[in-house]
C-alpha positions as CSV (number, residue, x, y, z in Angstrom):
1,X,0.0,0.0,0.0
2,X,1.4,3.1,-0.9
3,X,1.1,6.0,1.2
4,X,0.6,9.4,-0.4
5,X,0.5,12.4,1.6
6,X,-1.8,15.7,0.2
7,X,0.6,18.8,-0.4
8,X,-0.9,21.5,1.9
9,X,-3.2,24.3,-0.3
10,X,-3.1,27.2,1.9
11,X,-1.2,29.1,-0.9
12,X,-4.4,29.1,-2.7
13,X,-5.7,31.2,0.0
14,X,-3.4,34.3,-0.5
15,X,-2.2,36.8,-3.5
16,X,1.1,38.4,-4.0
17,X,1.6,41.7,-4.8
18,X,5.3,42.3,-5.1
19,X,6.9,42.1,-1.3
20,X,2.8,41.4,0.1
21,X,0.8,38.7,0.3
22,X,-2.6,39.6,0.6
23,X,-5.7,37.2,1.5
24,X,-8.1,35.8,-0.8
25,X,-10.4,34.4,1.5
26,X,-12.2,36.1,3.9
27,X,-11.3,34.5,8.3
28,X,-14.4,32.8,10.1
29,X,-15.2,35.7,12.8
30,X,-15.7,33.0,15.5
31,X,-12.7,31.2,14.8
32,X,-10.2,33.9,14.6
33,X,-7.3,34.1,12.4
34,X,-6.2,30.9,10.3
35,X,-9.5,29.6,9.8
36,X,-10.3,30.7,6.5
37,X,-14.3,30.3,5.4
38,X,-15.4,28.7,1.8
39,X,-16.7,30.4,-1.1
40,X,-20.3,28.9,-2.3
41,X,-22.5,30.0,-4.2
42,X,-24.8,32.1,-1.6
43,X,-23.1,31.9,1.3
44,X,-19.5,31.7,2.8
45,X,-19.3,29.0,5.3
46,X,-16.9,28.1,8.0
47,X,-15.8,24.4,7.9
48,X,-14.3,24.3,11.3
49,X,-17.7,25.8,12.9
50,X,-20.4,26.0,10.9
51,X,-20.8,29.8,10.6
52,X,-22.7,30.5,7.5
53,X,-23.2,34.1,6.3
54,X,-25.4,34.7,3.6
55,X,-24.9,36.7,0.8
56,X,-27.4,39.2,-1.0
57,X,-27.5,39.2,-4.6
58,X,-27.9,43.0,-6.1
59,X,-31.4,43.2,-8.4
């Protein structure tokens, strides 16, 4: 059995500009930093927690 290990994706989560890396993702507010929250659809959810905050689409 072979054991592969998943290369870490946090990179994903960040931008650089020049010298500064800037976040891409938005931090779960009840979690605190490091705990970045996923992009769906309508919502932005917290996979650690469960905070979901909805988002309003503009008619």
């Amino acid at each position: 059995m072979v054991n592969k290990k998943k290369e870490s994706q946090i990179s994903k989560f960040y931008k650089i500009d020049g010298d500064i890396a800037k976040r891409a993702k938005k931090y779960c507010p009840r979690c605190g930093n490091g705990v970045f929250m996923a992009e769906h659809k309508d919502r932005n959810t917290c996979g650690k927690c469960g905070f979901t905050e909805f988002t309003h689409k503009k008619q």
